[in-house]
C-alpha positions in Angstrom: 74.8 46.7 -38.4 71.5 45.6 -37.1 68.1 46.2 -38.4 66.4 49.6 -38.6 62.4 50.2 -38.4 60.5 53.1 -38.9 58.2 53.6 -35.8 54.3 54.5 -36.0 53.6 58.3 -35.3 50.0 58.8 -34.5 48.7 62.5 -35.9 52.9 62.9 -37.9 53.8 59.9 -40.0 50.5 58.7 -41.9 50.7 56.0 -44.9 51.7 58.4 -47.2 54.6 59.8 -45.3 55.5 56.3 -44.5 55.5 55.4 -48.6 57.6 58.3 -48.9 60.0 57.7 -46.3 60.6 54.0 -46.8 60.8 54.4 -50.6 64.0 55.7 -50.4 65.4 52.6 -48.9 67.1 51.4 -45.7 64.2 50.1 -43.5 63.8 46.5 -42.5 60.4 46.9 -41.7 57.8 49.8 -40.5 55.0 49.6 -38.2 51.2 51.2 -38.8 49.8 54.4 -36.4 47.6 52.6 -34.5 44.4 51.1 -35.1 42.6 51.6 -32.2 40.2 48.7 -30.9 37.1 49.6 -28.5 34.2 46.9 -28.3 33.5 45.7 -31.6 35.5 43.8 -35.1 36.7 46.2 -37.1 35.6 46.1 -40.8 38.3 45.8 -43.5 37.3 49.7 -45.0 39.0 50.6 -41.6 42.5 48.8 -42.1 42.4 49.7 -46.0 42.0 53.4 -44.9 44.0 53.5 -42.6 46.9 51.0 -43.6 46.2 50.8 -47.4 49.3 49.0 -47.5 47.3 45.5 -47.0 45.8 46.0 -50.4 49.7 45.4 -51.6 50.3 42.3 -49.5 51.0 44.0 -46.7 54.0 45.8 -48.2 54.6 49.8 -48.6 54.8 50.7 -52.1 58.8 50.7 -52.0 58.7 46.9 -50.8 59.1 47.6 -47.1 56.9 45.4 -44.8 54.7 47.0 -43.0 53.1 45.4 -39.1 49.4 46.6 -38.7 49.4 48.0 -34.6 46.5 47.8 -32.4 45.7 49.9 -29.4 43.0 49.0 -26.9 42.5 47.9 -22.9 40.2 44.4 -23.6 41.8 41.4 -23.8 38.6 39.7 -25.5 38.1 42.3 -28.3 41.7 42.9 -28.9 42.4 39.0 -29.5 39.5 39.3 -31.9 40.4 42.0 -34.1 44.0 40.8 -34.2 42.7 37.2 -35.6 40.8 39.7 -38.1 43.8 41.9 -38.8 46.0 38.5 -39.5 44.2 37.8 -42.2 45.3 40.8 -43.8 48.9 41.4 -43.2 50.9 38.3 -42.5 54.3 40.4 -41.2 52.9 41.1 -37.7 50.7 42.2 -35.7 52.2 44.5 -33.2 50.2 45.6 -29.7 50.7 49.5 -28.7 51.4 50.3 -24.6 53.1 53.3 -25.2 51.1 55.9 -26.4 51.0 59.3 -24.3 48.0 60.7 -26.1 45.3 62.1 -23.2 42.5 61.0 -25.6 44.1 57.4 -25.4 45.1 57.4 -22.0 41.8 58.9 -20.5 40.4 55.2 -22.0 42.6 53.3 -20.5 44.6 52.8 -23.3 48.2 53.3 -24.8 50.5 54.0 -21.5 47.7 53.9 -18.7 48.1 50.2 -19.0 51.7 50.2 -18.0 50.4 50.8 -14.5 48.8 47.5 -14.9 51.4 44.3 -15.6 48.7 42.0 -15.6 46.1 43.5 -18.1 49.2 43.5 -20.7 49.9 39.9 -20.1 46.3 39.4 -20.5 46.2 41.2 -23.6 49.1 39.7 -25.3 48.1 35.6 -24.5 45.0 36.5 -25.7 46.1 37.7 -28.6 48.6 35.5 -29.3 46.2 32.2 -28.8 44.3 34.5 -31.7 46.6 34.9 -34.3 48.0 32.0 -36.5 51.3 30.7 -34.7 53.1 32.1 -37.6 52.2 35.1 -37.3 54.8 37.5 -35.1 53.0 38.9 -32.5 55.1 42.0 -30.8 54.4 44.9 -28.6 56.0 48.7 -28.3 55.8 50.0 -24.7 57.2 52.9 -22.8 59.1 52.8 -19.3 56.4 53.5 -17.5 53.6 56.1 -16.5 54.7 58.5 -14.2 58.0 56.8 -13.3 59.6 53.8 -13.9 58.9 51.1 -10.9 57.4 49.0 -13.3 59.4 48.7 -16.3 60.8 45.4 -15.6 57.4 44.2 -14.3 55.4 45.6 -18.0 58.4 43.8 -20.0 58.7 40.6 -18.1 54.3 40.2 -18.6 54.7 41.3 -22.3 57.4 38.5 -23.0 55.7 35.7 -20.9 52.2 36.4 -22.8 53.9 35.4 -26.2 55.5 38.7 -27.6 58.0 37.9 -30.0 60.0 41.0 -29.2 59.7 44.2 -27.7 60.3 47.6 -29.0 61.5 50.0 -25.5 60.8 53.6 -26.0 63.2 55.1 -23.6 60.9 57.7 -21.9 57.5 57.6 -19.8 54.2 58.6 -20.1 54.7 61.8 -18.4 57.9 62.4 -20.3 56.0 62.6 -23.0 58.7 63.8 -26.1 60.9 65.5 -24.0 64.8 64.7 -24.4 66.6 62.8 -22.7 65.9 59.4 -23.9 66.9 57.3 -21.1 68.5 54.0 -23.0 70.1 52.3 -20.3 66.8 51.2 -18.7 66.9 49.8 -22.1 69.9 47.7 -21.2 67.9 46.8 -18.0 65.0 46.1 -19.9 67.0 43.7 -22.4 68.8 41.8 -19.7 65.3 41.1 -18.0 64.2 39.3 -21.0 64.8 36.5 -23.0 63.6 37.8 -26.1 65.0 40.2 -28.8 64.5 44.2 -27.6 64.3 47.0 -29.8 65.6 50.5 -28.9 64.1 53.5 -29.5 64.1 57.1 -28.1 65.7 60.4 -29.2 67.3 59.0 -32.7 67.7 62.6 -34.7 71.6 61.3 -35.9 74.1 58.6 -37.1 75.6 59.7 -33.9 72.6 59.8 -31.9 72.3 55.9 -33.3 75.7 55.0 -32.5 75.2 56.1 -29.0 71.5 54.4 -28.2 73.1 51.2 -29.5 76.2 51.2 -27.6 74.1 52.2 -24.1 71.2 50.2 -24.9 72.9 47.3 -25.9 70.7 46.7 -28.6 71.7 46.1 -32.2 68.1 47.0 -33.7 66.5 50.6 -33.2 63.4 52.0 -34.4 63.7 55.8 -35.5 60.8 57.9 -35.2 60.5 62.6 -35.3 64.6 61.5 -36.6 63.3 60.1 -40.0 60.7 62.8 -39.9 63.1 65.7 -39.6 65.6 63.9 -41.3 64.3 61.8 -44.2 68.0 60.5 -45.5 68.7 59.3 -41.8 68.0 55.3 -42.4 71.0 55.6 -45.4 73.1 58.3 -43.5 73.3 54.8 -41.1 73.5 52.4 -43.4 76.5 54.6 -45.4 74.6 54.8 -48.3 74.8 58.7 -47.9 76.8 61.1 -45.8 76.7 60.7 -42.3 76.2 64.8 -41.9 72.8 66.5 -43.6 74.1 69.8 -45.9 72.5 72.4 -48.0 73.4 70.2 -51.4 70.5 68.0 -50.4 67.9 71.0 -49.9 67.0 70.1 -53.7 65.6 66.8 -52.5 64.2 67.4 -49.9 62.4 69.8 -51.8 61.5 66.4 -54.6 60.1 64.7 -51.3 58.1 67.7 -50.2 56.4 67.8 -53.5 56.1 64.3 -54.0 54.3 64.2 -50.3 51.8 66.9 -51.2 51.3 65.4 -55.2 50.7 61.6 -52.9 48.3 63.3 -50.5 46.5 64.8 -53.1 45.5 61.7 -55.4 45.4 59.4 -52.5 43.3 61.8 -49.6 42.0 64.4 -52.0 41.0 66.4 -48.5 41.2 69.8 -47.6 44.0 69.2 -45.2 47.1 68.2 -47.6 48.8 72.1 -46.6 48.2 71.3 -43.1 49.8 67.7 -43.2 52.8 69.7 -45.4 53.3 72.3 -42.7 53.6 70.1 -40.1 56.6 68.1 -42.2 58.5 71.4 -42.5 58.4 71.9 -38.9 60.2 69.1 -38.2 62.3 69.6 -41.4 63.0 72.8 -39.9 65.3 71.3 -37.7 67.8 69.6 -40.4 67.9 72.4 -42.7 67.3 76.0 -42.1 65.6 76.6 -45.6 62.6 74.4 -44.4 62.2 77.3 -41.9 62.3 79.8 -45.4 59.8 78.1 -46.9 57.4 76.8 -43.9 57.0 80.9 -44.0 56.4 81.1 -47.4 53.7 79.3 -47.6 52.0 79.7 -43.7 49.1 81.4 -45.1 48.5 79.1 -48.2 45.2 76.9 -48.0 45.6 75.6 -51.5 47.7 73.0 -52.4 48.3 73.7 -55.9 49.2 77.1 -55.0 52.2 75.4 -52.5 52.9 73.5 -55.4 54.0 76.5 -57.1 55.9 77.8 -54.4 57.8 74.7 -54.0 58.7 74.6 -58.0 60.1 78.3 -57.4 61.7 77.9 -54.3 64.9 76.7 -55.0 65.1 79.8 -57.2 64.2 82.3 -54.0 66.9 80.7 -51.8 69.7 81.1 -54.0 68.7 84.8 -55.0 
């Protein structure tokens, strides 16, 4: 079968979202949005804001271990904030080179550094002379910037500076989301190095899984906008629910929806928890066409008790 993770989604899949979607089961293991690390130790208010989950022994309130990540471009400071972040969560720490984000990239970060093999060998032996030996140490990367020239280069540094295995999103920079995932430089990637790779890329079905394992070669993906849009995916996989989403399950979905908003509330308490929902049922949208109903239904509505409503009566409104 192979293991399944749930991948970090900076800006989509904050803690909450990742309680809600692990707590129905099938993940070995989830990793954090980034943390991102500029030129100075990180206190622990940031990691318990923004991966409370250390508070719980580093697991998500369903039991699913969670890796803190850590995006930045020094070796010196990043080695020092993963010591720190050890201390906190003892399933991993896990080193971001993949992120597309112009914010990120414009600092060097994320997926610039892919145009630089040696600064991410440099980062992970730092890091990993940091962190207690037994404490994984892993690293998420991309194919590349603007093509892939350097793919083999980026993965070959990553496993000779320590990384204890490599999650290979199957697109570059300048791909950004767009489809196709291209999983057999995943294959090439896997073959290149001798330790365990990770596929992930353009996972939205048990089909789509089926076919990045069998061109990959992998036998553990990471699933990403797939357990976003489809929040039954991880047990469509592992069988524990049909394989094909249908309109019976638009009830819980629904329970999700308002178990999301009820989580955002007591644990954020901002005024963005209808923005954070909307942004769900877009990708929702995609899986079942009464996400579309209801991401209409409440477009204009600022107030989250006010969704609340309309989410309590909505079943009723779809079936007149």
């Amino acid at each position: 079968m192979g293991r399944l993770f749930l991948a970090p989604m900076e800006g989509l899949a904050d803690y909450v979202l990742r309680d809600v979607l692990t707590g129905l089961g099938g993940y070995d293991g989830c990793v954090s949005e980034f943390v991102r690390v500029t030129g100075s130790l990180l206190p622990a208010r940031v990691y318990e804001r923004d991966t409370p989950e250390i508070l719980q022994d580093g697991y998500t309130p369903g039991g699913t271990p969670m890796v803190i990540q850590l995006l930045g471009s020094d070796a010196a400071w990043m080695a020092r904030n993963a010591a720190y972040a050890a201390t906190l969560s003892t399933h991993g720490i896990d080193l971001n080179f993949g992120c597309p984000a112009k914010v990120v990239n414009r600092h060097g970060g994320g997926a610039m550094l892919l145009a630089h093999p040696e600064q991410l060998h440099r980062i992970v032996s730092a890091v990993r002379a940091a962190v207690p030996p037994q404490i994984k140490v892993t690293a998420k990367m991309r194919l590349g910037v603007s093509d892939t020239a350097l793919a083999l280069d980026c993965a070959t540094a990553l496993a000779e500076g320590g990384a204890a295995s490599l999650v290979v999103h199957a697109r570059t920079r300048d791909h950004g989301y767009r489809p196709p995932a291209h999983w057999e430089w995943i294959a090439r990637i896997a073959d290149a190095v001798d330790i365990p790779v990770i596929a992930n890329g353009e996972v939205w079905s048990v089909a789509d899984w089926e076919r990045c394992r069998a061109v990959s070669g992998c036998a553990d993906v990471m699933i990403g906008r797939g357990a976003v849009s489809d929040p039954f995916l991880a047990l469509r996989i592992r069988g524990v629910m049909a394989s094909t989403p249908s309109d019976e399950e638009w009830p819980l979905v629904l329970h999700l929806i308002a178990a999301y908003l009820r989580k955002l509330h007591d644990r954020i308490a901002s005024c963005h928890e209808h923005g954070r929902v909307k942004l769900w049922l877009s990708y929702l949208k995609r899986t079942w066409p009464q996400a579309a109903a209801l991401h209409a239904a409440i477009r204009r509505i600022q107030d989250s008790a006010q969704i609340e409503q309309v989410l309590q009566s909505f079943p009723d409104i779809t079936s007149s």
